[in-house]
TORPA-160481 format. One record per residue: x, y, z of N, C-alpha, C, O in turn. Coordinates in Angstrom, 1 decimal. Layout:
N
{{X, Y, Z}, {X, Y, Z}, {X, Y, Z}, {X, Y, Z}},
...
This chain:
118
{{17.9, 4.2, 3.2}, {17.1, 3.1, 3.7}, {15.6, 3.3, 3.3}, {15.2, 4.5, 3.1}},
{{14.8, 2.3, 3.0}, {13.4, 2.3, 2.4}, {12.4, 2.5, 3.6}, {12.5, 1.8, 4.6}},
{{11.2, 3.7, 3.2}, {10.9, 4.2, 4.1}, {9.2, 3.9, 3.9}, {8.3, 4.6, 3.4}},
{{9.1, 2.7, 4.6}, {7.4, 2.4, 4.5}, {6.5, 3.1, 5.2}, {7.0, 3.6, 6.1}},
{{5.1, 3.2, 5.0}, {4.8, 4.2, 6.2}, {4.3, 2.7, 7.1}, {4.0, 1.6, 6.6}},
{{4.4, 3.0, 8.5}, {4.0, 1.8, 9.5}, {2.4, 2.2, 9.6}, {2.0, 3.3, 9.2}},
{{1.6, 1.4, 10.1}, {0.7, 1.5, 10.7}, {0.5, 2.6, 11.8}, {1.7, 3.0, 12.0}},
{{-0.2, 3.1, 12.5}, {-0.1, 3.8, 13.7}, {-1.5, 4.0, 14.0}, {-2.5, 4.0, 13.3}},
{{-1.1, 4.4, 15.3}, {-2.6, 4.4, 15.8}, {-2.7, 6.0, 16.6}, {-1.7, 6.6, 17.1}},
{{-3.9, 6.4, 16.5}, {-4.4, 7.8, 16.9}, {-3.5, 8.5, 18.7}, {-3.0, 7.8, 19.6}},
{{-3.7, 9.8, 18.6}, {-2.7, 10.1, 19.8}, {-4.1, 9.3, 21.0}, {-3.7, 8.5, 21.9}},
{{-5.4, 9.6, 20.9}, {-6.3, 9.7, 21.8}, {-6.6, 7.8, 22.1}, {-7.1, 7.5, 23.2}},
{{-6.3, 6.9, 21.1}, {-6.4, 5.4, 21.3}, {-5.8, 5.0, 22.8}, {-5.0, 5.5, 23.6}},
{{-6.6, 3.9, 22.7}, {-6.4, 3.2, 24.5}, {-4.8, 2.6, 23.8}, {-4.5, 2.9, 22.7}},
{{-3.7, 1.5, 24.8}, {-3.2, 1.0, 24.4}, {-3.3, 0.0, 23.6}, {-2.4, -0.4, 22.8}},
{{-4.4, -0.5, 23.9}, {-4.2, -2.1, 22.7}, {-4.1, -1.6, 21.2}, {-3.6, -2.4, 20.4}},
{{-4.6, -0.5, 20.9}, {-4.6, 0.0, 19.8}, {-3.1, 0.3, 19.3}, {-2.8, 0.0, 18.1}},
{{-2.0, 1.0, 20.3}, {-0.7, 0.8, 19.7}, {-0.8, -0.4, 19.6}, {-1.2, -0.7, 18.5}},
{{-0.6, -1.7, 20.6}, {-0.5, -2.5, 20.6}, {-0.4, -3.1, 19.1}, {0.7, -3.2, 18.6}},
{{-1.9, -3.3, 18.4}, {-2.7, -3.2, 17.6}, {-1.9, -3.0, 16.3}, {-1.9, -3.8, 15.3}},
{{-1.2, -1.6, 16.4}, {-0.5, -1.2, 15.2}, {0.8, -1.4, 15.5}, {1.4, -1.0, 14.5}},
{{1.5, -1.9, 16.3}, {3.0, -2.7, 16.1}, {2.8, -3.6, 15.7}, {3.6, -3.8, 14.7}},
{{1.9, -4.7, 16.0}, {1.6, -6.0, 15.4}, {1.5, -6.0, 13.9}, {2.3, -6.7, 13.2}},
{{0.5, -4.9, 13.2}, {0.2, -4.9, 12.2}, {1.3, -4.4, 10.8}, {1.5, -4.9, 9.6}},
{{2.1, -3.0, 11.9}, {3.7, -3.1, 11.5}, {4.6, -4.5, 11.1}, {5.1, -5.0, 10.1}},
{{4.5, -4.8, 12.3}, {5.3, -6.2, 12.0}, {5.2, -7.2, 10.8}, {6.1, -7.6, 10.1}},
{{3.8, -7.7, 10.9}, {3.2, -8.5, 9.9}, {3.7, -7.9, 8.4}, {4.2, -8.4, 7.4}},
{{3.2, -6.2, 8.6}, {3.3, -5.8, 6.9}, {4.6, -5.7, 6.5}, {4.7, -5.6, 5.3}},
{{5.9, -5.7, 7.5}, {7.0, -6.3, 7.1}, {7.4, -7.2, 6.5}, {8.1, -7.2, 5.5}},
{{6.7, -8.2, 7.2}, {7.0, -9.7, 7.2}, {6.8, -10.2, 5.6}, {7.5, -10.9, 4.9}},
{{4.9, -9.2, 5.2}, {4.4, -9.9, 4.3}, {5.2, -9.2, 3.2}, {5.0, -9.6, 2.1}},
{{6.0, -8.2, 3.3}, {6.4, -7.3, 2.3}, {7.8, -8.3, 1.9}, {8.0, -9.0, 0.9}},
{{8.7, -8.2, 2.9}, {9.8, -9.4, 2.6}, {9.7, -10.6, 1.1}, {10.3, -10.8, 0.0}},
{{7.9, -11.5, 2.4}, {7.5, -12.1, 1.4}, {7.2, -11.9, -0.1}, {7.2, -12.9, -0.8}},
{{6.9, -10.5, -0.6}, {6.3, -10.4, -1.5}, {7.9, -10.4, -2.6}, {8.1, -10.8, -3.8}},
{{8.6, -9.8, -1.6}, {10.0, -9.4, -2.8}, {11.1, -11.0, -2.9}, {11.9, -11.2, -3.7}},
{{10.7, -11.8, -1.7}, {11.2, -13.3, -1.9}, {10.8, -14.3, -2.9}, {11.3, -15.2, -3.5}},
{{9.3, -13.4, -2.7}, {8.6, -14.4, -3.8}, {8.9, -14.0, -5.5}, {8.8, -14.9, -6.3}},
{{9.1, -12.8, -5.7}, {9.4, -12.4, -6.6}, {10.7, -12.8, -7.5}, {10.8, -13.1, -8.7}},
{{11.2, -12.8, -6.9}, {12.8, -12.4, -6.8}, {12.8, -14.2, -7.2}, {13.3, -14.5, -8.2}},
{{12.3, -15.3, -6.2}, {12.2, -16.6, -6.7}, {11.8, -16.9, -7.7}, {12.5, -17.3, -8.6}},
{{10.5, -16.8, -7.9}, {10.0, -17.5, -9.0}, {9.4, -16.1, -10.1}, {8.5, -16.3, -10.9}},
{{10.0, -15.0, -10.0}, {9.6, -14.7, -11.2}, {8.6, -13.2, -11.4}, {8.3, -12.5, -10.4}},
{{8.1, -12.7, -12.8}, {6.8, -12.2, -12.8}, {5.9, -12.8, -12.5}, {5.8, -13.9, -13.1}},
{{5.0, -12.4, -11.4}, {3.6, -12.8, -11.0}, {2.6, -11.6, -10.9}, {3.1, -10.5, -11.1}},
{{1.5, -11.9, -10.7}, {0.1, -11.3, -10.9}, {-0.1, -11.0, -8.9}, {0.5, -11.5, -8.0}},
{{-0.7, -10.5, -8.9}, {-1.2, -10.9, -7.4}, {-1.8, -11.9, -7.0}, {-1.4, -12.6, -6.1}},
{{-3.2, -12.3, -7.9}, {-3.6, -13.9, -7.4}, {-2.1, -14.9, -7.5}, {-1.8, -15.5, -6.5}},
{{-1.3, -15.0, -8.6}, {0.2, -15.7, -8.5}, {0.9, -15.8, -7.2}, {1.0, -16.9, -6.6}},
{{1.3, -14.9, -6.7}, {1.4, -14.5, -5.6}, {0.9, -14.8, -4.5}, {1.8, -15.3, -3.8}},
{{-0.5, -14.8, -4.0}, {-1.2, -15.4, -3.5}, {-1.4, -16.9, -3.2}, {-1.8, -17.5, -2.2}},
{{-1.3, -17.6, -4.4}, {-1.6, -18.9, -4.6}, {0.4, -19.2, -4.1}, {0.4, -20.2, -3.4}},
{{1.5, -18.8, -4.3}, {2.6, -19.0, -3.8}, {3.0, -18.7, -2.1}, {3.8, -19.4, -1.5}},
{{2.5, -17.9, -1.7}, {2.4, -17.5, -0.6}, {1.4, -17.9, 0.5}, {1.7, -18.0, 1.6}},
{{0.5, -18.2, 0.2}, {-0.6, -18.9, 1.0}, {-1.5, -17.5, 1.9}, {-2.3, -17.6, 2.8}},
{{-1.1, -16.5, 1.4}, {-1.7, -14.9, 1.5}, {-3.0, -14.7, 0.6}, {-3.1, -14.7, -0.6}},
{{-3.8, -14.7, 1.6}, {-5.0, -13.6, 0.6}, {-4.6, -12.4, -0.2}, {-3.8, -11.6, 0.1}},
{{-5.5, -12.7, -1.6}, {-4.7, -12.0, -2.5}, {-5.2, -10.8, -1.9}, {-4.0, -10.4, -1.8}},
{{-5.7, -10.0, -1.5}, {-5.9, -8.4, -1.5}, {-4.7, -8.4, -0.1}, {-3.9, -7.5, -0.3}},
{{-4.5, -9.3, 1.2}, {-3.0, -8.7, 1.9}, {-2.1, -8.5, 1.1}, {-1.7, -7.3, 0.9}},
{{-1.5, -9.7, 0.3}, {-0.3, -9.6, -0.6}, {-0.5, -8.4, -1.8}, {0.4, -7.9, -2.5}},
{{-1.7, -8.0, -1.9}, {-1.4, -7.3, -3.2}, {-1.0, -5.9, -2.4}, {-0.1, -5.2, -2.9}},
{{-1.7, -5.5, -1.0}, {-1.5, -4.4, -0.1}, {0.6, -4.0, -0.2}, {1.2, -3.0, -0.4}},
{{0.9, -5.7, 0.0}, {2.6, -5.4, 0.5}, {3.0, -5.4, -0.6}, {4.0, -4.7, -0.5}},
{{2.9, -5.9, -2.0}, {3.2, -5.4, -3.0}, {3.2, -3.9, -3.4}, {4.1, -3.2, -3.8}},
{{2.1, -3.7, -3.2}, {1.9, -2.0, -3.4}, {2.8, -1.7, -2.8}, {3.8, -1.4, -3.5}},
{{3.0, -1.5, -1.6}, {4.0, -0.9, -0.5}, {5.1, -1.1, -0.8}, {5.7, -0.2, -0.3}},
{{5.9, -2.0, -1.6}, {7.1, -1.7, -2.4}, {7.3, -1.6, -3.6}, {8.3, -1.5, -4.2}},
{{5.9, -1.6, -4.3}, {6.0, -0.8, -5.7}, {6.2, 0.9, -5.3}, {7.0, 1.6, -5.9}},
{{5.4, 1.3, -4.5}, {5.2, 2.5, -3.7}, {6.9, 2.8, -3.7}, {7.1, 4.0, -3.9}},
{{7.8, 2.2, -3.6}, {8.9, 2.6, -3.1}, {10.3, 2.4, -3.7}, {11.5, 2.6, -3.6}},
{{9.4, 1.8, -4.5}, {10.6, 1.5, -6.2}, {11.1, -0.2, -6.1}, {11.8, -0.6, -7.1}},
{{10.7, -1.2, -5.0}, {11.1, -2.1, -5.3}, {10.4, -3.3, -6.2}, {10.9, -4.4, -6.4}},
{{9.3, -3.0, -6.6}, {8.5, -3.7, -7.7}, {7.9, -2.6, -8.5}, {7.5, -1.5, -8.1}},
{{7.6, -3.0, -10.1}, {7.2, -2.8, -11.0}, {6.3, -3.6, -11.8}, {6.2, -4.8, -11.8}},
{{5.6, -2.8, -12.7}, {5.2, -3.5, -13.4}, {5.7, -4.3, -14.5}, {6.5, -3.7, -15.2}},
{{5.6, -5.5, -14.9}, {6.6, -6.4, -15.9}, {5.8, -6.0, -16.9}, {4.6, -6.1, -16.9}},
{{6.7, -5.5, -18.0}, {7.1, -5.3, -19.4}, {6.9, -6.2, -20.7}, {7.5, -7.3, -20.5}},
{{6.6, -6.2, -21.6}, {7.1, -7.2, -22.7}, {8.0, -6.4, -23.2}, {8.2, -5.2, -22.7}},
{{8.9, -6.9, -24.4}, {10.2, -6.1, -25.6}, {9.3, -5.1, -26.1}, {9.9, -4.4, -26.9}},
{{8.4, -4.8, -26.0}, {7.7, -3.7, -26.8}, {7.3, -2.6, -25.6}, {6.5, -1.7, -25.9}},
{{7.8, -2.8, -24.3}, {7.2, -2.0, -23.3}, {6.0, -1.8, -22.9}, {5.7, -1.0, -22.1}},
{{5.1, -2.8, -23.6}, {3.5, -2.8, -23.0}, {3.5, -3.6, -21.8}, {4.3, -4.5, -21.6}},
{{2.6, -3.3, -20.9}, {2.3, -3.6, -19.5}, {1.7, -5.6, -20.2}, {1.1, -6.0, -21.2}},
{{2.3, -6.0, -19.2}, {1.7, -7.7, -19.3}, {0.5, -8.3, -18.2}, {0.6, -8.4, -17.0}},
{{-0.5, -8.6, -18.9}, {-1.2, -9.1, -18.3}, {-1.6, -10.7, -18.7}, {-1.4, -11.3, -19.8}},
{{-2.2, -11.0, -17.1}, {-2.4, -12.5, -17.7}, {-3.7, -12.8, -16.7}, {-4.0, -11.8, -16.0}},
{{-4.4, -13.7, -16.6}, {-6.1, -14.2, -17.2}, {-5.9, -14.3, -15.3}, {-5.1, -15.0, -14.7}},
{{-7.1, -13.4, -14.6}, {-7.3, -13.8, -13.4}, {-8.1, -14.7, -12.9}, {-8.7, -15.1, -13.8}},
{{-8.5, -15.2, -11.9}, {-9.5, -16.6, -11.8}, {-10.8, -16.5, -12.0}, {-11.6, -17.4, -12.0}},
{{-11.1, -14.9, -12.2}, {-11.9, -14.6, -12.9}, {-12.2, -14.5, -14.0}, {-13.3, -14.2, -14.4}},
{{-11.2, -14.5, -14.5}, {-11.4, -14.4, -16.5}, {-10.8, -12.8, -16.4}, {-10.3, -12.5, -17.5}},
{{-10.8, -12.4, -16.1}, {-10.4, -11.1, -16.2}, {-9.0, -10.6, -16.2}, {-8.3, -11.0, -15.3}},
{{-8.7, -9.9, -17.0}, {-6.8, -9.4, -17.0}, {-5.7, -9.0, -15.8}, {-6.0, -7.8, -15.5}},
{{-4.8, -9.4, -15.1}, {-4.5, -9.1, -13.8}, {-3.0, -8.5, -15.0}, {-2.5, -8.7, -16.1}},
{{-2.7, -7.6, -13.7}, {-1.4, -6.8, -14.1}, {0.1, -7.9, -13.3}, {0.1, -8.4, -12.1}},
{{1.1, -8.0, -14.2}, {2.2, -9.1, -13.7}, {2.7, -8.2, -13.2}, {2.3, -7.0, -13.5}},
{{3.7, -8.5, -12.1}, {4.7, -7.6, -11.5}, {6.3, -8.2, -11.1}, {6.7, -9.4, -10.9}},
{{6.9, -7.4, -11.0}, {8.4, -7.9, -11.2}, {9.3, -7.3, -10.4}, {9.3, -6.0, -10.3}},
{{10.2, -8.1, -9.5}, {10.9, -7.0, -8.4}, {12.0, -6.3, -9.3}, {12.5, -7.0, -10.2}},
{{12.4, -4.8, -9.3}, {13.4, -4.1, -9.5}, {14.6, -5.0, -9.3}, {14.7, -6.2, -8.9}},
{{15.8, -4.0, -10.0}, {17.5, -4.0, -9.8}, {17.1, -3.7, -8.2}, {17.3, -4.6, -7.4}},
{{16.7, -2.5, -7.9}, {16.3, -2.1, -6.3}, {15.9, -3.0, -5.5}, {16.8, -3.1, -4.7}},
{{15.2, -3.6, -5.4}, {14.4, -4.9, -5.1}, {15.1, -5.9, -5.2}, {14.4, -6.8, -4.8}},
{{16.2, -6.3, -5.4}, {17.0, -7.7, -5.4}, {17.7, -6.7, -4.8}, {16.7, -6.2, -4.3}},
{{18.7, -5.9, -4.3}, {19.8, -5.5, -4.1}, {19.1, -4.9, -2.5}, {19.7, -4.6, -1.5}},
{{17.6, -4.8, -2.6}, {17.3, -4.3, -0.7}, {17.4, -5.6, -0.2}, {18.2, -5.8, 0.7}},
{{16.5, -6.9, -0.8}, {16.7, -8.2, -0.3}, {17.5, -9.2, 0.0}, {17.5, -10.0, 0.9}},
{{18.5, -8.9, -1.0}, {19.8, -9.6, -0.7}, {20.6, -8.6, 0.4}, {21.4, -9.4, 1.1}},
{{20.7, -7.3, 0.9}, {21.3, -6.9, 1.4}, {20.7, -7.1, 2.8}, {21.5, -7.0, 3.8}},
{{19.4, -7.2, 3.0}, {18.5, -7.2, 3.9}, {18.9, -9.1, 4.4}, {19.2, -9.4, 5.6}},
{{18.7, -9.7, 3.7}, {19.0, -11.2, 4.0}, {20.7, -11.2, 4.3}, {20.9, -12.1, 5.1}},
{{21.5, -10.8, 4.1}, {22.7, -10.6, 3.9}, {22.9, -10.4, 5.2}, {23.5, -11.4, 5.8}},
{{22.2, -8.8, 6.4}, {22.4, -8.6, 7.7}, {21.5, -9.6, 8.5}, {21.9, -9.8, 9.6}},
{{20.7, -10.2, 8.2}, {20.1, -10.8, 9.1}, {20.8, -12.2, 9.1}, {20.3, -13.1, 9.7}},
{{22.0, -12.5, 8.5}, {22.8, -14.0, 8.3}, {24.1, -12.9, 9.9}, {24.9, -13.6, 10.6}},
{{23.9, -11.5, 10.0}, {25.5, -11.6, 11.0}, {25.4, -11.6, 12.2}, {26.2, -11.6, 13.1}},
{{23.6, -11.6, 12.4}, {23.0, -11.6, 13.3}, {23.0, -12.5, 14.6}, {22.2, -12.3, 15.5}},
C-alpha cells in the first residue's frame, strides 16, 4: 500500500491542532486522488493544466502531485527521444508536463474499484 506522509501536529499542540491536521490529511487525500483522476483522464499536464482542470490553486495541486510523484505514481512525461517535455506557462515561462505511471492507473483503478463494494 502507498505510504504518504499525513500531516501531523506536534505532541505539545492544543487539540484543534490535531483537529487541524486530520482535516488537512483528508483534503491532501482528496486532492491527491484528484491529481491522479485528472491525469489518468485527460492526459500529460503541467501543473497550471492541472489547475485550470481542477479548479485547484496551482501550488495545492502541484503540492499533491508531488506527493505521488514522491511515491512512483506520477512522472515526468517524456518525448521518443527521452527528453523531459515542457510547455509555455501563463507566464511565458517553461512548466514541466507530468504523466500518471503503470503504478498510478493500477493504485486508481484499484482504489476506485474498493470504494464501488463499499
Amino acid at each position: 500500500m502507498i505510504d504518504f506522509n499525513p500531516p501531523s501536529a506536534r505532541n505539545n499542540d492544543q487539540e484543534t491542532s490535531y483537529e487541524a491536521a486530520a482535516d488537512a490529511s483528508f483534503k491532501a487525500s482528496e486532492h491527491r486522488l484528484l491529481a491522479l483522476r485528472t491525469l489518468h483522464r485527460f492526459g500529460p499536464l503541467t501543473d497550471y493544466e492541472l489547475s485550470a482542470r481542477t479548479g485547484l490553486q496551482q501550488n495545492s495541486i502541484g503540492k499533491r502531485r508531488k506527493d505521488c510523484q514522491d511515491v512512483g505514481l506520477v512522472d515526468v512525461y517524456r518525448n521518443e527521444e527521452g527528453e523531459k517535455v515542457k510547455r509555455p506557462a501563463p507566464s511565458g515561462s517553461k512548466a514541466l508536463v507530468w504523466t500518471i505511471t503503470a503504478e498510478g492507473i493500477s493504485y486508481i483503478t484499484a482504489y476506485d474499484a474498493g470504494k464501488n463494494d463499499e
